[in-house]
MMTF fields as JSON, N, C-alpha, C and O atoms, coordinates in Angstrom:
{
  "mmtfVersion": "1.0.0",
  "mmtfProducer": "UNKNOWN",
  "numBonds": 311,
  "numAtoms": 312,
  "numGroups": 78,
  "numChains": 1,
  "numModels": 1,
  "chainsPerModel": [1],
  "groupsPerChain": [78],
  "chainIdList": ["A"],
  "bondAtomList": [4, 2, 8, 6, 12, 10, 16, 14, 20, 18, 24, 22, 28, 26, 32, 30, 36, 34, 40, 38, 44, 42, 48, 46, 52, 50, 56, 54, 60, 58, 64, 62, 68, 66, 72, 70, 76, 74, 80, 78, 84, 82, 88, 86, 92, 90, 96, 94, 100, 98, 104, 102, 108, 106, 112, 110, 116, 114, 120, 118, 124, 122, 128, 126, 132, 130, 136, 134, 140, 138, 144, 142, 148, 146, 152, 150, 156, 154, 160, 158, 164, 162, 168, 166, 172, 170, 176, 174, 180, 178, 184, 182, 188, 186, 192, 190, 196, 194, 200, 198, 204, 202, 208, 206, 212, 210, 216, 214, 220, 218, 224, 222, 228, 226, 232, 230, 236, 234, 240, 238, 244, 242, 248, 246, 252, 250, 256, 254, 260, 258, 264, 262, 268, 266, 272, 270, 276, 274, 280, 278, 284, 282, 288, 286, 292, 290, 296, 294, 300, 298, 304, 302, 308, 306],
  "bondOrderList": [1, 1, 1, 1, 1, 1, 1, 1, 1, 1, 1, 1, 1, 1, 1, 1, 1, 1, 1, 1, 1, 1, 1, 1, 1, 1, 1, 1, 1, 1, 1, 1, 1, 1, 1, 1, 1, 1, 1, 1, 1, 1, 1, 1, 1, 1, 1, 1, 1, 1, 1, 1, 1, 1, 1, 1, 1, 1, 1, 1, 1, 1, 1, 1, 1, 1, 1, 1, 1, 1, 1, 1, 1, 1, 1, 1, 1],
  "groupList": [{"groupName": "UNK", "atomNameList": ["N", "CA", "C", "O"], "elementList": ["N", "C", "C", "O"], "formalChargeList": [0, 0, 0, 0], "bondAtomList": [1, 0, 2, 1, 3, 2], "bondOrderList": [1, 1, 2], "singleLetterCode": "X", "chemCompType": "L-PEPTIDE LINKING"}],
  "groupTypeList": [0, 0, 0, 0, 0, 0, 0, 0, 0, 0, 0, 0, 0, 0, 0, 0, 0, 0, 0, 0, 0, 0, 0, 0, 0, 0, 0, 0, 0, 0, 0, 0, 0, 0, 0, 0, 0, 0, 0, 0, 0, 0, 0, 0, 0, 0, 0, 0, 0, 0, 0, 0, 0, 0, 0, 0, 0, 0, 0, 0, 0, 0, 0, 0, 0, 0, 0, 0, 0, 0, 0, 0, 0, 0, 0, 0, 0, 0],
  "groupIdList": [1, 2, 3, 4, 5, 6, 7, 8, 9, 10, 11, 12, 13, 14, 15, 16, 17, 18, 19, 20, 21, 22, 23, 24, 25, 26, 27, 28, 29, 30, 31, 32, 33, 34, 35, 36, 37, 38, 39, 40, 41, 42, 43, 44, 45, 46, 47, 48, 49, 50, 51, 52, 53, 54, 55, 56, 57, 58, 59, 60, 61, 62, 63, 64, 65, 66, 67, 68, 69, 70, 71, 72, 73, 74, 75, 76, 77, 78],
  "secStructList": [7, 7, 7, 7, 2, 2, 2, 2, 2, 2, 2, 2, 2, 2, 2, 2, 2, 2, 2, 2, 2, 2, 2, 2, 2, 2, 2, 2, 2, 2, 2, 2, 2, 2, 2, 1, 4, 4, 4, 7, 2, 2, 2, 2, 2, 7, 2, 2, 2, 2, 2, 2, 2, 2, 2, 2, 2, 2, 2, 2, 2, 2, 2, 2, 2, 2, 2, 6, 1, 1, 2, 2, 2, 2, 2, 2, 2, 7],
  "xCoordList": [0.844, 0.0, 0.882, 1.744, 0.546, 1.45, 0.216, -0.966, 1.035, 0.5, 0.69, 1.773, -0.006, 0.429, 1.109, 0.815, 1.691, 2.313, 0.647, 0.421, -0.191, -1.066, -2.475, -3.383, -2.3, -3.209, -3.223, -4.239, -2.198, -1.618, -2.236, -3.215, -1.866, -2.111, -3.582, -4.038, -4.228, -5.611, -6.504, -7.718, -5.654, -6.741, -6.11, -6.809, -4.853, -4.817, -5.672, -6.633, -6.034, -7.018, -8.699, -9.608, -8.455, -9.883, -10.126, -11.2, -9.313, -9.113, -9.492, -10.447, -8.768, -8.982, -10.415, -11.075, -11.013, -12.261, -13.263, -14.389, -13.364, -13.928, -13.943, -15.01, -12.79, -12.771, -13.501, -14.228, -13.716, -14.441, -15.787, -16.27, -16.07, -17.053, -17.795, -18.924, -17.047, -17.538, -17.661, -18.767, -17.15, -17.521, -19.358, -20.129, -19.221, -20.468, -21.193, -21.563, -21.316, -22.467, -22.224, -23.307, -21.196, -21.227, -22.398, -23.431, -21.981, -22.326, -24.004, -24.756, -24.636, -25.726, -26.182, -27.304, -25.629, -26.68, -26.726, -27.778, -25.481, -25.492, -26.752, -27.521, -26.887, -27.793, -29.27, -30.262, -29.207, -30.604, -31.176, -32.369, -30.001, -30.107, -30.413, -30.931, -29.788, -30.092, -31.311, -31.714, -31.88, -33.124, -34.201, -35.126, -34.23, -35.293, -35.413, -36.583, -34.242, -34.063, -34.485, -34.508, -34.892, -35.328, -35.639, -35.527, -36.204, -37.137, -36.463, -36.829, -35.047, -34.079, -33.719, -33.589, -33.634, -33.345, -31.776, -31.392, -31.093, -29.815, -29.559, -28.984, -30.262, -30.152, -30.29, -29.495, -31.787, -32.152, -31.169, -30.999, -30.473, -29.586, -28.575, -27.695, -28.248, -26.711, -25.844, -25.604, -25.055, -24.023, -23.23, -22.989, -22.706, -21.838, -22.038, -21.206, -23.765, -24.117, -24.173, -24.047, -24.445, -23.766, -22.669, -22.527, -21.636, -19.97, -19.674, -18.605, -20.553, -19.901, -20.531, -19.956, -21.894, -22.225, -21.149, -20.453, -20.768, -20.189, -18.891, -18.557, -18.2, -17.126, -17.019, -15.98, -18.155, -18.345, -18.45, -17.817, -19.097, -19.472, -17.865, -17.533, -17.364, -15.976, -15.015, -14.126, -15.165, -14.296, -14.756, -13.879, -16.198, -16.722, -16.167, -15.478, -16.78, -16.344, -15.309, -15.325, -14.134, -12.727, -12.324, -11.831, -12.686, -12.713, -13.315, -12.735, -14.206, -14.838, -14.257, -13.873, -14.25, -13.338, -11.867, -11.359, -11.244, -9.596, -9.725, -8.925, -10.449, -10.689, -11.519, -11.698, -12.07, -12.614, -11.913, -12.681, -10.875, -9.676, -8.335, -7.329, -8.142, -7.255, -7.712, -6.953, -8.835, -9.477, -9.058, -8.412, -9.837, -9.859, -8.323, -7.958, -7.434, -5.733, -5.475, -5.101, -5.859, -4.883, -5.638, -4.913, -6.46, -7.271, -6.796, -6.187, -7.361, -7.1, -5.096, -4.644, -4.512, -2.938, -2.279, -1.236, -2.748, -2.427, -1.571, -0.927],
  "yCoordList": [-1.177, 0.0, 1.23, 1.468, 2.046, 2.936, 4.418, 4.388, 5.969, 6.576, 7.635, 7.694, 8.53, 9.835, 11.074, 10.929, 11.89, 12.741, 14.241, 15.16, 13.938, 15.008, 14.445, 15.171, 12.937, 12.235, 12.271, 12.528, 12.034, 12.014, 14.052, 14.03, 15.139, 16.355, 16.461, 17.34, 15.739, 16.328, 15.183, 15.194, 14.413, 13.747, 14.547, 14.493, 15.198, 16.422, 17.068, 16.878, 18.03, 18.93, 18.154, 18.651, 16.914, 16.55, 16.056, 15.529, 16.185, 15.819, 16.913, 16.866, 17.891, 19.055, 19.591, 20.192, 19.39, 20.069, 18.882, 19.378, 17.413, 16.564, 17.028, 16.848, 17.72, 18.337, 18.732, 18.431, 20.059, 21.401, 20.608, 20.255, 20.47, 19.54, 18.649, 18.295, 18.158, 17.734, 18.686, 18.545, 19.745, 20.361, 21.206, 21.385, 21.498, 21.569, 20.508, 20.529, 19.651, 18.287, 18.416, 18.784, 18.387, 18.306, 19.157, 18.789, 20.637, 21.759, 21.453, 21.466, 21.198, 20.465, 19.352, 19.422, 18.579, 17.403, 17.786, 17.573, 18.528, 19.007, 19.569, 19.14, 20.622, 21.474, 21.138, 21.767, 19.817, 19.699, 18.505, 18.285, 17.817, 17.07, 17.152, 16.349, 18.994, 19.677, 20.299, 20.465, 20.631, 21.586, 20.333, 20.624, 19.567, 18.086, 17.98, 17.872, 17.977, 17.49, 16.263, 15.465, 15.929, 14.481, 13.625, 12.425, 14.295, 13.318, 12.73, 11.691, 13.623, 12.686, 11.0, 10.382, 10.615, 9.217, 9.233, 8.35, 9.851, 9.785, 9.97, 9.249, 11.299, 11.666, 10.663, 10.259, 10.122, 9.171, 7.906, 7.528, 7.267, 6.1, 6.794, 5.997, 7.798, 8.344, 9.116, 8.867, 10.507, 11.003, 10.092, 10.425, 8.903, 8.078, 7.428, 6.56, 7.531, 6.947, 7.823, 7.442, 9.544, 10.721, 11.004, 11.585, 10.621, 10.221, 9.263, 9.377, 8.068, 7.305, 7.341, 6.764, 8.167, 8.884, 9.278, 8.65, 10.726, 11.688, 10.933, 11.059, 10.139, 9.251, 8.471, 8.113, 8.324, 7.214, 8.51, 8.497, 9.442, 10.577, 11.329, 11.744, 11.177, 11.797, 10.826, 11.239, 9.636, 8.278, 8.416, 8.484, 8.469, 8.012, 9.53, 9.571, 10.773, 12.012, 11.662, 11.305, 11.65, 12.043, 11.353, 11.816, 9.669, 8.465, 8.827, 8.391, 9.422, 9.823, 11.089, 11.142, 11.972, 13.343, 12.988, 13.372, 12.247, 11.832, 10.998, 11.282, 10.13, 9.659, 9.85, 9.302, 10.909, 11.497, 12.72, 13.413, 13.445, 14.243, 13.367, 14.054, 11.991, 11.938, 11.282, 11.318, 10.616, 10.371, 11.863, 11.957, 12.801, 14.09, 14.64, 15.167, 14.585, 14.943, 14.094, 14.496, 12.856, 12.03, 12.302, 12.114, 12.549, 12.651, 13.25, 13.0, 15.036, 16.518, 16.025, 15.922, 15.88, 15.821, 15.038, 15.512, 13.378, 12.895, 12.01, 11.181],
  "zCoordList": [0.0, 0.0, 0.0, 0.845, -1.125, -1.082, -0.614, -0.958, 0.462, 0.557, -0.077, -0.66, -0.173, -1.093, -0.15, 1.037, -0.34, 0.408, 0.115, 0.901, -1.254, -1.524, -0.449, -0.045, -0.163, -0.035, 1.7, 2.346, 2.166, 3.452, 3.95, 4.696, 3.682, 3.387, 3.587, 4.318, 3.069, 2.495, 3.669, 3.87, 4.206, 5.29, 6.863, 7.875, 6.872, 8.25, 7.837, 8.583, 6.755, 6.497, 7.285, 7.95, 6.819, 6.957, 8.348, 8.637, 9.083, 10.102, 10.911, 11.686, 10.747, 11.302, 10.848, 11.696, 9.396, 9.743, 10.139, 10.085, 10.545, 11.313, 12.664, 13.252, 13.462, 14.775, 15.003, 15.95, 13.818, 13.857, 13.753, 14.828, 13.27, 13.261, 13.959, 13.618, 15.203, 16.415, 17.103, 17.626, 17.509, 17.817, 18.212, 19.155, 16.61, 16.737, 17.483, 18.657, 16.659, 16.893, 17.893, 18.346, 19.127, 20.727, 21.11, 21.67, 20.622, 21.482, 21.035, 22.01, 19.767, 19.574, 20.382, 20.882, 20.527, 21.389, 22.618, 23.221, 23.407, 24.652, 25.034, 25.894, 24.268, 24.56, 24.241, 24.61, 23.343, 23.112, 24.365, 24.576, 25.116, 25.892, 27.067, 27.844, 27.246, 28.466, 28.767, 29.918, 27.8, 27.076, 27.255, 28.014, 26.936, 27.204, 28.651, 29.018, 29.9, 30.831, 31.015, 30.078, 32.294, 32.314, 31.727, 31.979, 30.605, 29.659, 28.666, 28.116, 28.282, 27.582, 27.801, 28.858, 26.672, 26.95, 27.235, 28.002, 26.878, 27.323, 28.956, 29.771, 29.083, 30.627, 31.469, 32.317, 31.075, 32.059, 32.533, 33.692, 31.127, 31.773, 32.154, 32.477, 32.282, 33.023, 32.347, 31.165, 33.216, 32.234, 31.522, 30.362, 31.958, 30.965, 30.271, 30.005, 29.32, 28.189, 27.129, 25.965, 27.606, 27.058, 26.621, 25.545, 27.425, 27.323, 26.459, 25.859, 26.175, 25.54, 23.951, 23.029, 23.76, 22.437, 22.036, 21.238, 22.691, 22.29, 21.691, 20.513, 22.621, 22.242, 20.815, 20.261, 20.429, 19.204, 18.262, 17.206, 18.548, 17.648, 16.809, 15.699, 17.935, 17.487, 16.839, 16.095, 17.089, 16.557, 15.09, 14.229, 14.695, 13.392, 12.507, 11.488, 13.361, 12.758, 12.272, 11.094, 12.98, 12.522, 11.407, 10.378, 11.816, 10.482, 9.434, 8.44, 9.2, 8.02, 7.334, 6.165, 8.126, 7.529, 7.137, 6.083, 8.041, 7.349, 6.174, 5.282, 5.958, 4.585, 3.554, 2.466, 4.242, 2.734, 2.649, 1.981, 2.93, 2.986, 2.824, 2.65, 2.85, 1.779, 0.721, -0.248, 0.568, -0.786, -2.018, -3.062, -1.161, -2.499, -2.479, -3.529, -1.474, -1.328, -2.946, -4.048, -2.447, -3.092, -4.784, -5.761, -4.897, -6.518, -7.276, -8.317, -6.203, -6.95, -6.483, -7.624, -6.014, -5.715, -6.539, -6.989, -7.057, -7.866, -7.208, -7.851]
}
């Protein structure tokens, strides 16, 4: 397997805007989770089923933005 140096490039980019990107979505579910109160299904089983969303949320984010940032690195880069 060979990597690209345009390809490698373009999945930090995508990486970095997957961050940005959790970001949001955090500050989104937070607040819509908080805004529900009780009645959330998250709330109800516990902060650490919240924790472990958010956790998967950012695993898949980042996986998806780094490879589809070096998919297009490596295309438009060659």
């Amino acid at each position: 397997m060979e990597l690209s140096l345009p390809g490698l490039i373009g999945a930090g980019f995508g990486l970095g805007v997957g961050v940005i990107d959790y970001g949001l979505i955090a500050m989104l579910i937070r607040r819509a989770a908080e805004r529900k109160g009780t009645a959330a299904p998250l709330i109800r089983v516990g902060p650490t089923a919240l924790d472990r969303v958010m956790k998967v949320v950012f695993v898949v984010n980042a996986l998806v933005f780094a490879g589809l940032g070096y998919w297009f690195g490596s295309t438009v880069g060659g």
